[in-house]
N, C-alpha and C positions, 0 to 999 in steps of 0.2 A: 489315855486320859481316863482317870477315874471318874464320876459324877456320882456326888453325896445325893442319896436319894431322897434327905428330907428336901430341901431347898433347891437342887438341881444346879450348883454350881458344879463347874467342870475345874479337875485339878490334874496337875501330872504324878502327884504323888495320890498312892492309893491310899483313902483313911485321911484325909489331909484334915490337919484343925481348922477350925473357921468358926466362925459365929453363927453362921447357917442360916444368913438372914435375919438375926436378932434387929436389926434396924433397916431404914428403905432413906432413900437418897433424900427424902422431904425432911427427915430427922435434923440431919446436916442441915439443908437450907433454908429451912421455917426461923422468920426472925431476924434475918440476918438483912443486911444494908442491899439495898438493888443493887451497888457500884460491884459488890463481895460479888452476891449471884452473879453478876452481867461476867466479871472478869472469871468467874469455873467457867463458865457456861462457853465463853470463847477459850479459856483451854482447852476443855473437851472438845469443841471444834476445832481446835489445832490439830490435836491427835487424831480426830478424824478424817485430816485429809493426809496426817503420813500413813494411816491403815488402818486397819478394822480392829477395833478396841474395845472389851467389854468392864464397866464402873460395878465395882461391887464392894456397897456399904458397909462396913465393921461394924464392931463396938465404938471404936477410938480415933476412925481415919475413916477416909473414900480409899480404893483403892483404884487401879487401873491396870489391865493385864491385857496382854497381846495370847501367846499361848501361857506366858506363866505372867505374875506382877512386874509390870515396870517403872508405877511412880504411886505414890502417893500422897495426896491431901490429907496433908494433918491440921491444918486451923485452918479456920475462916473467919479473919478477924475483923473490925471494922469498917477497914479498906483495904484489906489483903486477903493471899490465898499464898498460905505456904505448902510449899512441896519439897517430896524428899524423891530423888531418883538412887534405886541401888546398886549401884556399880560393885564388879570384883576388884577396881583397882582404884585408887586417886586419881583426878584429875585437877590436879592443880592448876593449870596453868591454863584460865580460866578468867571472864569480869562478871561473872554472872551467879556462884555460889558465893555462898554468903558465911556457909560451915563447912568443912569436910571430914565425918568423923568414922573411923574405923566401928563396926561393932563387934565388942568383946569377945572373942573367942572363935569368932571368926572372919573369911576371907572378903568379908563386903563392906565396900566403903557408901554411908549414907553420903549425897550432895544433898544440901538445904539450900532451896533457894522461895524468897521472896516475893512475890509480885505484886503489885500496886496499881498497874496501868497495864493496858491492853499492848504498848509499845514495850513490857518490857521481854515480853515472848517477843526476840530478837533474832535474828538469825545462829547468834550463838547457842542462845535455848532451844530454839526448832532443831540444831544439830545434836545435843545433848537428847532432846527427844525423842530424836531419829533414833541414834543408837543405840538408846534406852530400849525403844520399839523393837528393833532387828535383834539385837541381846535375848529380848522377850521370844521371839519367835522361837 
C-alpha cells in the first residue's frame, strides 16, 4: 500500500492520482434536503455492517473503498443518492440497476443505481454490496 504523503490516503498503486483532499465530506452535503443526507448516511451504515470502509471525497463524487474503491456517489439529488458500483463484469440479471454501462477501453462495467427510500437498500443491493466489498478486499 502506498500512502500519498500530502493528504495521507492509502492506495495500492504507488503514485496513485487523487485530488488529495481537494474537498471534505461537508462539500457534498451542505444544502442538501435532510431525506438526501438521512438516506447516505444509512448507506454508509449499510456498508458498515458488511465491513470496515473508508469515504474518501473527490472533486466530482464520494467515494468508498474496502482495500481499493468499491462504490461511488455521484449525485445527491433532491431526494436521491445515486451510486455507481465497478464490476469487471455485467450483471444483468438484476431489479435493482437502473444502467449498466461498459467503460471505454476497458474491463469494468459501471452499475448505476438509484435510491430514494431507505427500503430500497434491499437484499438484492446489500448482495451487490457485498460483493462489491469482498471484490474490494
Amino acid at each position: 500500500m502506498w500512502t500519498c504523503p500530502s493528504c495521507g490516503q492509502k492506495f495500492v498503486n504507488n503514485n496513485q492520482v487523487h485530488s488529495c483532499r481537494d474537498k471534505v465530506l461537508d462539500d457534498f452535503l451542505q444544502n442538501k434536503p435532510f431525506h438526501t443526507v438521512s438516506l447516505f448516511w444509512y448507506f454508509v451504515e449499510t456498508y458498515q455492517r458488511i465491513g470496515k470502509i473508508t469515504i474518501h471525497p473527490t472533486k466530482s463524487m464520494i467515494a468508498f473503498a474496502a482495500r481499493t474503491r468499491i462504490a461511488y456517489v455521484i449525485q445527491l439529488g433532491k431526494n436521491f443518492v445515486d451510486v455507481v458500483f465497478p464490476f469487471d463484469k455485467p450483471y444483468p440479471e438484476n431489479l435493482c440497476f437502473r444502467k449498466i454501462a461498459q467503460v471505454p477501453g476497458q474491463q469494468q462495467y459501471n452499475h448505476h443505481l438509484r435510491l430514494m427510500d431507505p427500503d430500497d437498500i434491499n437484499v438484492e443491493v446489500r448482495k451487490f454490496m457485498k460483493l462489491a466489498y469482498d471484490l474490494g478486499r
